[in-house]
N, C-alpha and C positions, 0 to 999 in steps of 0.2 A: 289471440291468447291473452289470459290477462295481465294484466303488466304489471301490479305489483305484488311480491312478495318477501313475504317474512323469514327469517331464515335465523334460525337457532343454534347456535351453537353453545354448549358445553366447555367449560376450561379449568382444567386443573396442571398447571405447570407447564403449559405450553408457549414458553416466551420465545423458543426456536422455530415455529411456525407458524403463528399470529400475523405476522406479518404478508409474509408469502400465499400466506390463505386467503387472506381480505383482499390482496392485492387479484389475486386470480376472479375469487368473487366478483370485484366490480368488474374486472375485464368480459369475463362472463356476459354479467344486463348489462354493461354499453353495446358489446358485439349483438345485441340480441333484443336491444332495445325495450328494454325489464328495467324497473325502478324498484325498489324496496329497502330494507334495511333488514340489519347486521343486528342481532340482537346476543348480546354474552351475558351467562350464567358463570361467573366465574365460582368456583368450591374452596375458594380461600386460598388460593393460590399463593406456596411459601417464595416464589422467584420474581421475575419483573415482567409476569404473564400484563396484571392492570395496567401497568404503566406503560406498556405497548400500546394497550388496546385505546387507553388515555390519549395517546400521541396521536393515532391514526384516528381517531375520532375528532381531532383537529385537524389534522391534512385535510381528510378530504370533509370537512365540512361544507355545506351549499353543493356537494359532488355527491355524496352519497352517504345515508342516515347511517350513524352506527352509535348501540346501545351500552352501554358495561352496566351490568346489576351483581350485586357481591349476594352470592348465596344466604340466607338465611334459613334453610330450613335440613334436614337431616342429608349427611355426604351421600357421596354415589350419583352418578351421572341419570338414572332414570328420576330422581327427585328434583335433579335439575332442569331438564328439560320440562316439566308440568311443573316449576314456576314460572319457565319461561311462557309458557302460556298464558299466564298471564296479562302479558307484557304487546304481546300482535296486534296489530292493524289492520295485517291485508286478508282478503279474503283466502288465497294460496297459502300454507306455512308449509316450511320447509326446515329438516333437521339434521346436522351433519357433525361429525366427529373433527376436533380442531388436530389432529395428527396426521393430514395429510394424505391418510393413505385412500379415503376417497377424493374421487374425480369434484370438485365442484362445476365442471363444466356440464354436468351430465343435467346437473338442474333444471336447465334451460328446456331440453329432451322433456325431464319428469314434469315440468309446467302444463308443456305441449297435450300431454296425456291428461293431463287434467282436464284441461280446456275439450277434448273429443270424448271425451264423457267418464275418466276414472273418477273413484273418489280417496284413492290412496296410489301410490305409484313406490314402490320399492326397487331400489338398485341392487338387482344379484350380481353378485361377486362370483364371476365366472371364469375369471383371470386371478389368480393368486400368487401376487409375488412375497408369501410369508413360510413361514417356519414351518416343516413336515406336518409337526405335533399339533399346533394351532390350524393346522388345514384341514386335518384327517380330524379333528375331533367338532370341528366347524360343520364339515361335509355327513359326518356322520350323525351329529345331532338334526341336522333339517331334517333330514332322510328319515330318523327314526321318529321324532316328536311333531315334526311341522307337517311332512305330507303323509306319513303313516298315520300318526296318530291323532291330527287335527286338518288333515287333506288341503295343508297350504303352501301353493304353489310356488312360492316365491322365498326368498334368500330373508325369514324370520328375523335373525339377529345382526341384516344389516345396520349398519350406524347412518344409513344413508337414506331417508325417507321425504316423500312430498307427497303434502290431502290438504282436502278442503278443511278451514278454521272451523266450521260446522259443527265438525264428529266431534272437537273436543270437548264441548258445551256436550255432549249427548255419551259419551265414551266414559264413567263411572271407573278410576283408576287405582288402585292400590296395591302397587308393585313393592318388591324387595327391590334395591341397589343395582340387581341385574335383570331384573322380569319384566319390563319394561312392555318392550319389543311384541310378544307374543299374545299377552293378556291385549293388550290395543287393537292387534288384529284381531284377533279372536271376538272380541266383543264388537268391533266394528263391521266385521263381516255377518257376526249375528244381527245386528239392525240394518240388516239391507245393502251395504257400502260396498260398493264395487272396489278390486282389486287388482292392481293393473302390476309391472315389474318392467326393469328393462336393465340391460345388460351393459357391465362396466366393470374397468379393471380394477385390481383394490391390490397397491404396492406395499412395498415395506415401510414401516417407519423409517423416515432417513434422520431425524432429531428428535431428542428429548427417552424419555421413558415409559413402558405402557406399566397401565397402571392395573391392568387385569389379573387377578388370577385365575391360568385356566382350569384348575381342578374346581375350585373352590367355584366360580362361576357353571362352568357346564354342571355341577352336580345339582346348583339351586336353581338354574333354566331348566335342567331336564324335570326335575322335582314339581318345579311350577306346574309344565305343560299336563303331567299326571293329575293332578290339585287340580288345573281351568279341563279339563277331560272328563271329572267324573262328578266335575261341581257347576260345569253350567256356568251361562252364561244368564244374568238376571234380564227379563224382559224390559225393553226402554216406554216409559211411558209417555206418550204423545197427546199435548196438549190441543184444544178444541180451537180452530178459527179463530171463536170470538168468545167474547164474556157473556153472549147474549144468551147463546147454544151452545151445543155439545156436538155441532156438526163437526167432522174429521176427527172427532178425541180417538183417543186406542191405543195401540201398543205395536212396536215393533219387536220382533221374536222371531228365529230360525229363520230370518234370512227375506221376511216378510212383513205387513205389515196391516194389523186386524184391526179393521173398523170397530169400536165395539161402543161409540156414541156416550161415553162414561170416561170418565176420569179416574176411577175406582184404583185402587193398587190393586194389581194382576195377582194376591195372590187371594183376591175376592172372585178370580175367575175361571175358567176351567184351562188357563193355561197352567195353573197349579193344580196337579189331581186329588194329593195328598197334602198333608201340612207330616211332618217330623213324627209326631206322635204316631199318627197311622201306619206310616210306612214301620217304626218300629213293635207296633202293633200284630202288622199282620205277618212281618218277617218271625214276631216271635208266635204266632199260629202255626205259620209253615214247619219252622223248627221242630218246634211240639210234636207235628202230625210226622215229620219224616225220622225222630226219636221214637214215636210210639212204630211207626209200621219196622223200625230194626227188632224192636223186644218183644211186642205184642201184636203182629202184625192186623188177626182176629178180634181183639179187643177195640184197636185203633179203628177198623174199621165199621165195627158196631156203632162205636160212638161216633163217627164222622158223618154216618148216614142218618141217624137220630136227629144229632145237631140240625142236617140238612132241611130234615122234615119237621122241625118243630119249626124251624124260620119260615119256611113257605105256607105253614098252616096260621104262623103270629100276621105274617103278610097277608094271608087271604082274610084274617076276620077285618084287620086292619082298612083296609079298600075297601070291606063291606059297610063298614061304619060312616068313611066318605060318603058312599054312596047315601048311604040312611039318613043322615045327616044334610046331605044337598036337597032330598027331596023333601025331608020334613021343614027345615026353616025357611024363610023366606028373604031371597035375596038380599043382599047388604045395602047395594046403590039401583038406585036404579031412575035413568034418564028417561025424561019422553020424546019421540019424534022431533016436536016444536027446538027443543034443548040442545038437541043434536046438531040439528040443521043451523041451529044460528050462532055456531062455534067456527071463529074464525081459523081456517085451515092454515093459515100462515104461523098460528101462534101457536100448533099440534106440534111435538116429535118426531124423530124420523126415528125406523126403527128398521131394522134388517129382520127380515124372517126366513128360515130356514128351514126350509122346506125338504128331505130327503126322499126322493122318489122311486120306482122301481117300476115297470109296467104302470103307468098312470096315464094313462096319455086319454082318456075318459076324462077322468076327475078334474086333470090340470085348467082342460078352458073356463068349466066352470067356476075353479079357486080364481084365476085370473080376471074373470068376465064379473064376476061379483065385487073385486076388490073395483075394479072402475065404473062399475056404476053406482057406487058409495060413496066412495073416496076422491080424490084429487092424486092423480097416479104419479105423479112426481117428488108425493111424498112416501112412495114406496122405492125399496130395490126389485127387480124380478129377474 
């Protein structure tokens, strides 16, 4: 397992459990034999939250790293954690709510998962020692937005998360104060990222104040999940090896991850069908065609069939013109034999060709049997 990780926490007025937290944390990697550090965000903190974390970053110094960084950029705990990103070392990062009422021991567990091949591990709160109102709208919200509506198996808005430092360099963020959570997963799960969870109890606050509001919170989580639902998740674009080629370049998308030998922005490629204007284009076609067939439905249909056949007849002189056109001029480039042969294959392109077949099992030897004895076959896929 690896040994050291990074571990994030969050703090806004928590000078009753700073202590108690850190202390469990280190007990945690000694029992378990983990090295890392303690890295705080604090949010301006109006009580003696710093001056805690100040003291105990002297105790145990030479014992165990710990960080304090005073927030600087806009309040709310999901802006604090992506600066604390900033701030990591180890390849493990781990993020945890400074209230206690998760396990920090469970860490050690979510490491483990790491290391047997997750690439995110989330703690479901499947024990709840809190308040009716805050449970039922907790329970209600995964059930409705995370696995109905976004098929995610695991406890969304726990406060209790460990992944690889990786995704964060690759995971594009731009949450409200509470959106954190879902928009991460969501798009990490869209670039490939295994998701792992494991089970832990999640107690009451025994000190200090929460700082949530639950109406105001669940209505801008549910809101989001609608918003990352109907808007996608943007393709990650995947840089080339080397500077030299384009070998490995592509894009990761839906869960996979497409060779496409270019660096190009995807939305130069057919993972975008449409751009904006067409899709408002052709919606307002449909419109049209489903207002005419209410009023005129005879009329609408004269003219749809029209439309039809004028396009297929613009099309056919269209390809004839190609055609007249290819056989009257004379080719653009053109190589001879000697030119050919004495082009270094190392310093050719790789190229995927995609081939869609259906009863071919004639044709295929031949496509196959000609590419290798032309070619150098290791600069083909097949």
């Amino acid at each position: 397992m690896s040994k050291n990780i990074s571990i994030i926490i969050p703090t806004l007025n928590e000078e009753d459990n700073i202590e108690t937290l850190v202390k469990r944390i280190i007990g945690t990697f000694l029992s378990n034999s983990l090295d890392g550090e303690i890295i705080f965000i604090d949010d301006n903190s109006t009580d003696k939250t710093r001056r805690i974390i100040a003291k105990l970053k002297k105790q145990y110094h030479g014992i165990f790293l710990i960080k304090l960084f005073l927030k600087r950029g806009k309040p709310g705990k999901a802006y604090s954690i992506i600066e604390g990103f900033q701030y990591v070392e180890n390849k493990i990062v781990a993020m945890i709510d400074a209230d206690l009422q998760y396990p920090p021991e469970a860490i050690a567990e979510m490491a483990r998962k790491i290391e047997q091949g997750a690439d995110i591990v989330v703690a479901n709160r499947v024990e709840k020692e809190t308040n009716f109102l805050r449970s039922f709208l907790s329970r209600s919200f995964n059930f409705v937005f995370a696995k109905i509506l976004h098929d995610l198996n695991c406890d969304v808005q726990s406060g209790l998360k460990v992944f690889k430092r990786k995704i964060i360099y690759d995971v594009k963020l731009n949450p409200s104060p509470w959106t954190f959570d879902m928009e991460f997963l969501l798009s990490a799960r869209n670039y490939g990222y295994k998701i792992d969870s494991v089970n832990i109890r999640f107690d009451e606050r025994v000190a200090g104040r929460s700082k949530i509001n639950i109406i105001k919170a669940v209505t801008e989580i549910g809101w989001n999940a609608i918003v990352l639902k109907t808007r996608g998740c943007a393709p990650l674009l995947v840089e080339a090896e080397s500077d030299l080629h384009m070998k490995g370049a592509g894009v990761k998308h839906r869960k996979k991850h497409f060779i496409t030998h270019t660096t190009l922005h995807h939305k130069h490629s057919a993972l975008d069908t449409f751009v904006l204007w067409q899709k408002i284009f052709i919606f307002s076609l449909v419109l049209i065609f489903i207002v005419g067939l209410i009023f005129d439905p005879l009329l609408t249909g004269i003219i749809f069939l029209a439309t039809i056949s004028v396009l297929y007849f613009v099309d056919a002189i269209f390809s004839l013109v190609l055609v007249l056109r290819s056989l009257i001029n004379p080719p653009e480039i053109i190589s001879t034999t000697a030119e050919l042969l004495g082009i270094d294959d190392k310093t050719l392109p790789t190229y995927s060709i995609f081939c869609p077949l259906y009863r071919e099992s004639q044709v295929l030897p031949h496509f196959v049997g000609a590419m290798k004895a032309r070619y150098c076959l290791t600069l083909w896929e097949l």
